[in-house]
C-alpha positions as CSV (number, residue, x, y, z in Angstrom):
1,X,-3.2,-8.1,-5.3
2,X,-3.2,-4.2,-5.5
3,X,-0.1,-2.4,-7.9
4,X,0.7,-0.7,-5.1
5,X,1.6,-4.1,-3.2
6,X,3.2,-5.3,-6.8
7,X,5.3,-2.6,-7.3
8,X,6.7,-2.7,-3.8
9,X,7.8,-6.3,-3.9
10,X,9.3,-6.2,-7.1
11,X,11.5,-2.9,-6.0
12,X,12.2,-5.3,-3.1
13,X,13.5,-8.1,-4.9
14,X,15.7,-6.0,-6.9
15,X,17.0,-4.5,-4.0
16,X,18.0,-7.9,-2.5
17,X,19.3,-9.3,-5.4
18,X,22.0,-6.5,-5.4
19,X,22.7,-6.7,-2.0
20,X,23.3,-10.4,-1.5
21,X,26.7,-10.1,-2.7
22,X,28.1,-8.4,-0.8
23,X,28.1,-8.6,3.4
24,X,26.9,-5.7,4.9
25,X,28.5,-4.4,7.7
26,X,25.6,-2.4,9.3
27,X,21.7,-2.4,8.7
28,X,20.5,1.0,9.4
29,X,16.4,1.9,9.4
30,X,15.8,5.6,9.0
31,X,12.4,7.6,9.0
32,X,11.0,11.0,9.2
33,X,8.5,13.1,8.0
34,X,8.9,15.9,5.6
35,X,6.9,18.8,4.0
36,X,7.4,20.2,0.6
37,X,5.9,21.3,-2.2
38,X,5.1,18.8,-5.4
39,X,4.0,20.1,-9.2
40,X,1.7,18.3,-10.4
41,X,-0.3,19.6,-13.6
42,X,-0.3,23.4,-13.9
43,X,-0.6,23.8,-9.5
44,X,1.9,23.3,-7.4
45,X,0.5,22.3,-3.9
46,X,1.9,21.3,-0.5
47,X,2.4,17.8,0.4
48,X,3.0,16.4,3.5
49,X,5.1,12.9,3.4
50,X,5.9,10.4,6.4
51,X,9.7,8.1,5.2
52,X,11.1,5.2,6.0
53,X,14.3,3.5,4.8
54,X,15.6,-0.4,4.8
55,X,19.3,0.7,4.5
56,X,23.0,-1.6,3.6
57,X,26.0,-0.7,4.9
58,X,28.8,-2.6,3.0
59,X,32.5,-2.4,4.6
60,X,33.0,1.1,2.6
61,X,31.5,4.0,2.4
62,X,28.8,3.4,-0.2
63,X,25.3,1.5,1.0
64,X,22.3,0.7,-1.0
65,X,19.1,2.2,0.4
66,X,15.1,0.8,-0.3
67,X,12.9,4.2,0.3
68,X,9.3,4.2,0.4
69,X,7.9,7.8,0.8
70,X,3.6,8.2,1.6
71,X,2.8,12.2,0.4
72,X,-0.9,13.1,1.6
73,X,-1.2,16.1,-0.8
74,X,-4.4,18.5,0.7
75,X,-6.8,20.7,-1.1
76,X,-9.9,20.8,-2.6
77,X,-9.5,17.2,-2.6
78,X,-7.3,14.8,-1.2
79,X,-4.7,13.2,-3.0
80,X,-2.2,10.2,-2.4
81,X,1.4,10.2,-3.8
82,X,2.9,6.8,-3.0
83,X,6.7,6.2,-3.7
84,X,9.5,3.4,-3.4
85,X,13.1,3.8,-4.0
86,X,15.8,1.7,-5.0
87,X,19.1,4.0,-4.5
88,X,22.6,3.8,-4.2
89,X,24.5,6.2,-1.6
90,X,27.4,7.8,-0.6
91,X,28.0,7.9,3.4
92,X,30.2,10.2,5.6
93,X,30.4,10.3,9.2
94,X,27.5,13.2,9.3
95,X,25.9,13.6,6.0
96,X,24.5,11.0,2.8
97,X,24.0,11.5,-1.1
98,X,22.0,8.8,-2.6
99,X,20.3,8.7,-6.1
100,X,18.3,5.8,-7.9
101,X,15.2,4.7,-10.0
102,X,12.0,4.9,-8.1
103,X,8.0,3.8,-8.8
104,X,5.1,5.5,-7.5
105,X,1.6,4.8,-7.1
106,X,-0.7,8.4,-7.0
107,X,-4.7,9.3,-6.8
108,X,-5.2,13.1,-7.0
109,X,-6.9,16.2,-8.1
110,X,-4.9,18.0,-10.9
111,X,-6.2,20.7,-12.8
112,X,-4.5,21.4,-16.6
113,X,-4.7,24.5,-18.6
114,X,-8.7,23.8,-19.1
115,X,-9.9,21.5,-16.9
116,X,-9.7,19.6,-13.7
117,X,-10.1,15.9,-13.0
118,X,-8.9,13.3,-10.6
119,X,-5.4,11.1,-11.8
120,X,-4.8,7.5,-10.7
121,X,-1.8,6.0,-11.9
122,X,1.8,4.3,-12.1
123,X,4.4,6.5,-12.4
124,X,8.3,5.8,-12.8
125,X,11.0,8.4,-11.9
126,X,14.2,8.8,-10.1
127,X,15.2,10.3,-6.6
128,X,17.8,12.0,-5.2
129,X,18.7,12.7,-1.2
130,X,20.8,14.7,1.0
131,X,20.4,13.6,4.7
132,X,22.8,15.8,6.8
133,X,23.1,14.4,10.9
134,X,24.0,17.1,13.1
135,X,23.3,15.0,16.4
136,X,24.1,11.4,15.9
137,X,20.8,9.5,14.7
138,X,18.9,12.9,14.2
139,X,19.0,15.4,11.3
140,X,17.6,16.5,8.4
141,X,16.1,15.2,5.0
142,X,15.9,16.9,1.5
143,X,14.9,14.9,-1.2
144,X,14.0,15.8,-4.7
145,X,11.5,13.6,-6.8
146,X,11.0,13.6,-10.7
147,X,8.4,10.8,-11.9
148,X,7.0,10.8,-15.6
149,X,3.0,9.9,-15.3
150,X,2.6,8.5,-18.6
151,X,0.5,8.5,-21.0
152,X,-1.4,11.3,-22.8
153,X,-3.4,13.7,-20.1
154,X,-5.1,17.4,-21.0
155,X,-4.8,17.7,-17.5
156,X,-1.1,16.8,-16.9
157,X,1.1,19.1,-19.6
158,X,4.1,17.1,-20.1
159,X,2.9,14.1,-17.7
160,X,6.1,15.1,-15.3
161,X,5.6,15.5,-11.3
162,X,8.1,16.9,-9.8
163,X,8.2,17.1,-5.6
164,X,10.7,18.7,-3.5
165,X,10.6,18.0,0.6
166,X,12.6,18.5,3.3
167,X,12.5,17.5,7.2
168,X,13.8,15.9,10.2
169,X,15.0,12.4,10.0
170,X,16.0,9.9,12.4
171,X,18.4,6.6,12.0
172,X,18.8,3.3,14.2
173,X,21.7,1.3,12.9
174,X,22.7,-2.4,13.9
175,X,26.2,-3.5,13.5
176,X,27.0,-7.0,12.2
177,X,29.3,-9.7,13.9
């Protein structure tokens, strides 16, 4: 079984584990895709990154949210950033705050001060999002990513990657009896 497919169930669990609790009063599935840019090493690059959200609405206005977030980072080489979310939000009528722990999964080209290599690795962080809905289920996404890539690197200074998107997003909620 690939980390990737580890890491995802285990944020999953967790997720459901808080949520049983309570009743939720809507499930709501979001998705979009957004561009940004993401720091990685001494480079900052472009990534593209299709979202999709698994979202609980309890009888208030707080909901907890499970992210997952695929970045395609181009260059010279491609790279993967791969991240799921566990986060708990704030909800108005029009816009949404959330913020939680996250896990990501990456493969990519980074170059350090001296010299350039490819990274694979596990990387936990935390996320924060602002989704503001100017026309009922569409609107738009920011979201700001910091994950630490442990362990020592020469070619990741500080072993931080730091990403910064925004785009549209679209929801679909179901109400429950």
């Amino acid at each position: 079984m690939s980390m990737r497919l580890l890491g995802k169930i285990g944020l999953l669990c967790v997720g459901s584990l808080v949520v049983v609790p309570a009743p939720a009063q809507a499930l709501e599935f979001n998705g979009g895709v957004s561009v940004g840019g993401i720091q990685v090493g001494t480079e900052s690059r472009i990534a593209v990154s299709p979202f999709a959200g698994w979202l609980w609405r309890s009888e208030g206005d707080f909901r907890l949210e499970v992210h997952n977030m695929f970045s395609i980072v181009p260059g010279a080489g491609v790279g993967v950033y791969d991240r799921t979310a566990v986060t708990l939000g704030y909800t108005t009528e029009t816009t949404t705050v959330s913020l939680g722990p996250s896990l990501a999964i990456y493969s990519m080209p980074v170059c350090g001060a001296v010299i350039c290599d490819r990274v694979v690795g596990v990387a936990p962080g935390s996320r924060a999002q602002y989704d503001w809905y100017f026309a009922d289920a569409l609107g738009v996404s920011t979201s700001i990513h910091v994950d630490w890539a442990g362990g020592s690197s020469r070619v990741l200074p500080g072993s931080l990657v730091v990403m910064l998107t925004t785009g549209p997003i679209w929801r679909f909620e179901i109400k429950s009896k």
